[in-house]
N, C-alpha and C positions, 0 to 999 in steps of 0.2 A: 541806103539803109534808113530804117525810118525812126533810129536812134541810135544816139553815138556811141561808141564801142565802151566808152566808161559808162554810160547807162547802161548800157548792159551788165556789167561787169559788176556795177551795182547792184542791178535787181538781181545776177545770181544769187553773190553775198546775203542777199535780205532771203533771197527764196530759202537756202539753206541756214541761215538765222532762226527763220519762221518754223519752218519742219523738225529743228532742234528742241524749241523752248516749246510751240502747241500740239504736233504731231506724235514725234514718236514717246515722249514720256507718260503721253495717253497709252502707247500701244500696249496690247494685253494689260492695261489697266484700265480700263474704262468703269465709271460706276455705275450706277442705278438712276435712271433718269439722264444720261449721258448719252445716250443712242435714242433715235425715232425715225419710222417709217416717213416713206411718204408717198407717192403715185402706186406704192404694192407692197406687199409684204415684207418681200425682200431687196426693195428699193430702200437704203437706210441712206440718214443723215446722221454724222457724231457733234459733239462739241470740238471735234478737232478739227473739224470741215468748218464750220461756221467761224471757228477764231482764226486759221489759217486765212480761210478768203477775205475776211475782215482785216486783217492785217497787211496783206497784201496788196489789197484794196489800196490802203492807206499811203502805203510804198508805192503802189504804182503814182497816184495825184499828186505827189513828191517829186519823183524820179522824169516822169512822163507828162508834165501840164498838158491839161486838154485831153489827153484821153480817156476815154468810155471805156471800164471795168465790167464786163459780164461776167459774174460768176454764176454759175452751177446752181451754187444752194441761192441765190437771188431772184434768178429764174424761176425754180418751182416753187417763192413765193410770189411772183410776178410775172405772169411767161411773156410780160411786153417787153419787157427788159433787151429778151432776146434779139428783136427787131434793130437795136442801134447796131449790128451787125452790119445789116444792110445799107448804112450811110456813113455812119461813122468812123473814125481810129478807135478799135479798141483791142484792149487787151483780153483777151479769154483763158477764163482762171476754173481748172478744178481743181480744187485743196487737196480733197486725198480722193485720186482714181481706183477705184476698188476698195470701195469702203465700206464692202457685206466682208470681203477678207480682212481688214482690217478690223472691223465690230468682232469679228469670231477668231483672231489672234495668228491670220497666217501673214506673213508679211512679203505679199504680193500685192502691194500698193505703191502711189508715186503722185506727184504732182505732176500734173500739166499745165505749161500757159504757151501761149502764140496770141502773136496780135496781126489784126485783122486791118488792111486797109485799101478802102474803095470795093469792099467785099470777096478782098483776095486776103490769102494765107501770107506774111512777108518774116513772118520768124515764128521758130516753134522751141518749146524745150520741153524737153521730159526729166524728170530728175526722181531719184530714188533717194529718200531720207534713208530708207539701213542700209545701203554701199554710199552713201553720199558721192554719185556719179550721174552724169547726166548725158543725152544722147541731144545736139544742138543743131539750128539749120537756119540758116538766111536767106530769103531767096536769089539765088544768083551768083552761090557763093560758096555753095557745099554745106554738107553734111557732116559732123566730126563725134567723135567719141571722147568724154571727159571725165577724169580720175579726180579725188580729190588732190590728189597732190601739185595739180595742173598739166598732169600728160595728155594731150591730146591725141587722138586714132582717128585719121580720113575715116569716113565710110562712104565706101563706094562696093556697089556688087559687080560682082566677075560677072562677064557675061557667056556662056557656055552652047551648048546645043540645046535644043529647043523643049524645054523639059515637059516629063509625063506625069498625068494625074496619077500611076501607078507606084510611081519614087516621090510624089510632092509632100508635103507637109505642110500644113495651116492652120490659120484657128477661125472657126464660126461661128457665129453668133448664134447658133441652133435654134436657143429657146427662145429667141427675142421673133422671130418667124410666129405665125397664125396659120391655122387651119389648114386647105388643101397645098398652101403652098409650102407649109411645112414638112408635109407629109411627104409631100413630092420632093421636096429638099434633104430628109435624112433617108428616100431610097437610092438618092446616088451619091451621098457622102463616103459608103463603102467602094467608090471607083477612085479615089487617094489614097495614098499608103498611112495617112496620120490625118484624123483632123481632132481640135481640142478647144477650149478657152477657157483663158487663166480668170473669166470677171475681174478684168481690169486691163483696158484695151492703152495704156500706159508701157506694162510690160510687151505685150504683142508689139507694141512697134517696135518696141526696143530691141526685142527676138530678129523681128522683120529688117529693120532697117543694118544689122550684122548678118542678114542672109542666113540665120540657124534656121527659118522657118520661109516657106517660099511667099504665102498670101495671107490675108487675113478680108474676111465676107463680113458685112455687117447689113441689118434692113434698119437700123438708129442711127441716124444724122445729127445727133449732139454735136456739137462744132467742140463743145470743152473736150471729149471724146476723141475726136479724128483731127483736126487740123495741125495740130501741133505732129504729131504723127505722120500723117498724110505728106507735109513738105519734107520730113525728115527724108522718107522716103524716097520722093523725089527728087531731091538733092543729089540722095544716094543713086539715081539711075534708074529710079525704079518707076510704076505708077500705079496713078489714084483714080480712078475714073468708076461711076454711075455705071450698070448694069446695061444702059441705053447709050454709053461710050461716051458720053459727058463728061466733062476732066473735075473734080471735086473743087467743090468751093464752101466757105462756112455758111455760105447763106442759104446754102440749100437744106431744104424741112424734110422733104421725101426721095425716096428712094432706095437705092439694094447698091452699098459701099463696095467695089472691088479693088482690093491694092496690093500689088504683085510686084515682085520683083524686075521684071522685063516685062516688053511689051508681051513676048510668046508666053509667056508663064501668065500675063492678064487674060488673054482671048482661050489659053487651054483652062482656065479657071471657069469664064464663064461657060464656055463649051459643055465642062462638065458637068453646073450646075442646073444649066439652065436644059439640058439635054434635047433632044432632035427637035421640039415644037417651040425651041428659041425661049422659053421662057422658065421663070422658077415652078 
């Protein structure tokens, strides 16, 4: 483990500290000058994102000497920032995932962090400030479910018959897709029985990783987005791999995300999407 179980135990404390006092008593309060765009229209940043990850930040160079903070809102001031991914220990922080939901008052948000090392995923957490519970993963160690009150739930997925696009359910990333290949991506979305996303791929794992939902598609490689997620998942039995069957890692910039619950539920994923000419 690439910190000690009381480090741990610390940064939850501070994470859920943090999401108390900067997060939620912003929510459905936010004022005027308090939200701004940033790479689109409906790409927002709040002040709850900037003092969480500031904060956190701070926690981590505490908690963790030596390790490299990449946050989210740091990045799309600096996108080199991104880059200590690729060499360094670091932590990866999105303050609040899903924060066009959060600016407009639905509370379908959550923090993520996972720290990265030697450009692999070795712990992830996902936490929700309004149930104050969190979905956790080590690598090599399992995947668990956590209540406030400290009960813990394995998560591991059952493994069953080899499941059909026609009973699946998932969520995709639809409009984050261009042009022909999106075109070509929502005429065979109707061959799944459900597909959806909540804008805020925080909750999607969390769906995923208790098996309510079978897959989740993404063509956006945020690491603050997927890795935290991605190992949960695979903790649980389940996987993470590249459209090109590549196993996920945070250092990766491009590509088309597939993370399924079993191997057979990965390959009928892509099958579907990519349909007879092998591609999206």
């Amino acid at each position: 483990m690439i910190f000690s179980p009381e480090a741990e135990a610390n940064l939850i404390a501070a994470v859920r500290q943090i999401a108390a006092e900067e997060i939620l008593p912003r929510f459905r309060s936010l004022k005027e000058g308090d939200i701004a765009t940033k790479s689109r229209m409906d790409d927002l940043v709040t002040v709850a994102d900037r003092e969480a990850e500031r904060r956190i930040g701070e926690v981590a160079a505490s908690l963790l000497p030596g390790i490299v903070v990449v946050g989210e809102e740091a990045v799309s001031e600096d996108a080199n920032v991104r880059h200590a991914i690729d060499h360094s220990t670091c932590l990866i922080v999105d303050p609040v995932d899903g924060t066009w939901n959060f600016a407009n008052g639905l509370a379908t948000f959550a923090v993520i962090l996972s720290i990265s090392h030697k450009g692999e995923t070795v712990w992830g957490m996902i936490y929700d400030p309004v149930g104050d519970d969190w979905a956790i993963a080590t690598r090599g160690h399992g995947a668990r479910f956590v209540k406030a009150d400290g009960t813990e739930t394995p998560l591991r997925f059952l493994q069953g018959d080899a499941p059909k696009a026609a009973t699946a359910m998932g969520y995709v990333h639809s409009y984050l897709f261009q042009g022909d290949e999106r075109r070509r991506l929502f005429s065979r979305l109707p061959d799944f029985h459900k597909t959806d996303a909540l804008r805020c791929s925080a909750h999607e794992y969390r769906l995923l990783s208790r098996g309510i939902v079978d897959f989740c598609v993404s063509p956006v490689l945020n690491p603050w987005d997927h890795a935290a997620g991605c190992l949960i998942v695979e903790e649980a039995g389940g996987v993470a791999r590249l459209l090109t069957g590549e196993a996920y890692r945070p250092t990766q910039r491009e590509g088309r995300l597939i993370v399924a619950t079993s191997e057979d539920c990965w390959h009928m994923v892509r099958a579907t999407i990519t349909g007879s000419d092998g591609c999206i």
